[in-house]
C-alpha positions as CSV (number, residue, x, y, z in Angstrom):
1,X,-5.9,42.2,194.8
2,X,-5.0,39.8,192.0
3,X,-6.3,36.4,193.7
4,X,-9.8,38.3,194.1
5,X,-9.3,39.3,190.2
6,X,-8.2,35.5,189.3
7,X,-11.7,34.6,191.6
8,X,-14.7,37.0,190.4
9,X,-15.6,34.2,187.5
10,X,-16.3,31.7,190.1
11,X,-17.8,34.2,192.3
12,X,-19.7,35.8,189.5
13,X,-21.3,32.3,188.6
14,X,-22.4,31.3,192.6
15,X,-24.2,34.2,192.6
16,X,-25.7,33.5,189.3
17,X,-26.5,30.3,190.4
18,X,-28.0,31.5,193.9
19,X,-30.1,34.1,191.8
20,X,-31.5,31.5,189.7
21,X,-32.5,29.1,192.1
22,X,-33.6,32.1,194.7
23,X,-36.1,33.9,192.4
24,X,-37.2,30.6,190.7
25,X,-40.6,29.9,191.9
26,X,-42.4,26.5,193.1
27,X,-43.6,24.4,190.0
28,X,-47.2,24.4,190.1
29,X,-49.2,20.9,189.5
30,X,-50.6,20.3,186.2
31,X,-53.9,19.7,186.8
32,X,-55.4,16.0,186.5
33,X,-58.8,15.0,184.6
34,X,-59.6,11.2,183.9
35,X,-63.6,10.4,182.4
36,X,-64.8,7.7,184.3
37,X,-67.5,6.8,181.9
38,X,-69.6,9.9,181.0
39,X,-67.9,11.5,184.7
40,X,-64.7,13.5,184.9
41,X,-62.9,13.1,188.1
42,X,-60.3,15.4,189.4
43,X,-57.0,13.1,190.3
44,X,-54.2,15.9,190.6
45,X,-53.2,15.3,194.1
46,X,-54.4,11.8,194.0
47,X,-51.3,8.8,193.6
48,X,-52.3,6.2,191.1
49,X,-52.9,3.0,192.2
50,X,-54.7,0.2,193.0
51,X,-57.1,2.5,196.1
52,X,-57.5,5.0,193.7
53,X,-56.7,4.8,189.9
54,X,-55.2,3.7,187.0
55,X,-53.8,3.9,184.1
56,X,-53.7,0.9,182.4
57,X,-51.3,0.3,179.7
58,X,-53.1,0.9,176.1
59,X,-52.3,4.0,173.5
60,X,-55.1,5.5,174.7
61,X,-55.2,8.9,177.0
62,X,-55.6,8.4,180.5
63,X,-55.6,12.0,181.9
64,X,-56.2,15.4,180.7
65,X,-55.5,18.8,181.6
66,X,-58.9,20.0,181.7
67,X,-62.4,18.3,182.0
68,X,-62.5,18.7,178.3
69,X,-62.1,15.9,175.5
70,X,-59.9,17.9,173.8
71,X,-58.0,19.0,176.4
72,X,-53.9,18.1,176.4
73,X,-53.1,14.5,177.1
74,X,-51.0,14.4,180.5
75,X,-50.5,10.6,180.9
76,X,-51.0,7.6,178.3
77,X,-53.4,4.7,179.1
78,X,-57.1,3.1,179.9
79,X,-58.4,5.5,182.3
80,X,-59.8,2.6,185.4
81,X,-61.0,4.9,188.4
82,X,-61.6,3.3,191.8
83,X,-63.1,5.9,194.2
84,X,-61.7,8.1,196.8
């Protein structure tokens, strides 16, 4: 009976640990917006990149969170879109 006394610490903590990651649910994506000119294009599940588009380095804001000027910045840079 004294080991499992000496054990329920580390026991106590997996199960923690299991709890946390069990009930913990998938991260949702942050939803995308660059303005192509005077268009906003949706680009959350789209990769960056020479196909698609980019964000060129610059201080300026790339992406958004919402088709909105004012919406929160969600990556840096020149907003250059390339089509689908």
């Amino acid at each position: 009976m004294k080991k499992l006394e000496g054990k329920l610490p580390l026991i106590a903590f997996v199960v923690a640990a299991f709890a946390a990651v069990a009930f913990t649910g998938p991260k949702d994506l942050q939803p995308e917006y660059g303005l192509d000119g005077s268009t906003w294009r949706n680009v959350t599940n789209i990769t960056p990149g020479e196909d698609t588009y980019e964000c060129n380095d610059s201080n300026l804001v790339c992406t958004r969170s919402a088709a909105n000027p004012s919406a929160p910045m969600v990556k840096e840079g020149t907003f250059i879109f390339h089509g689908e």
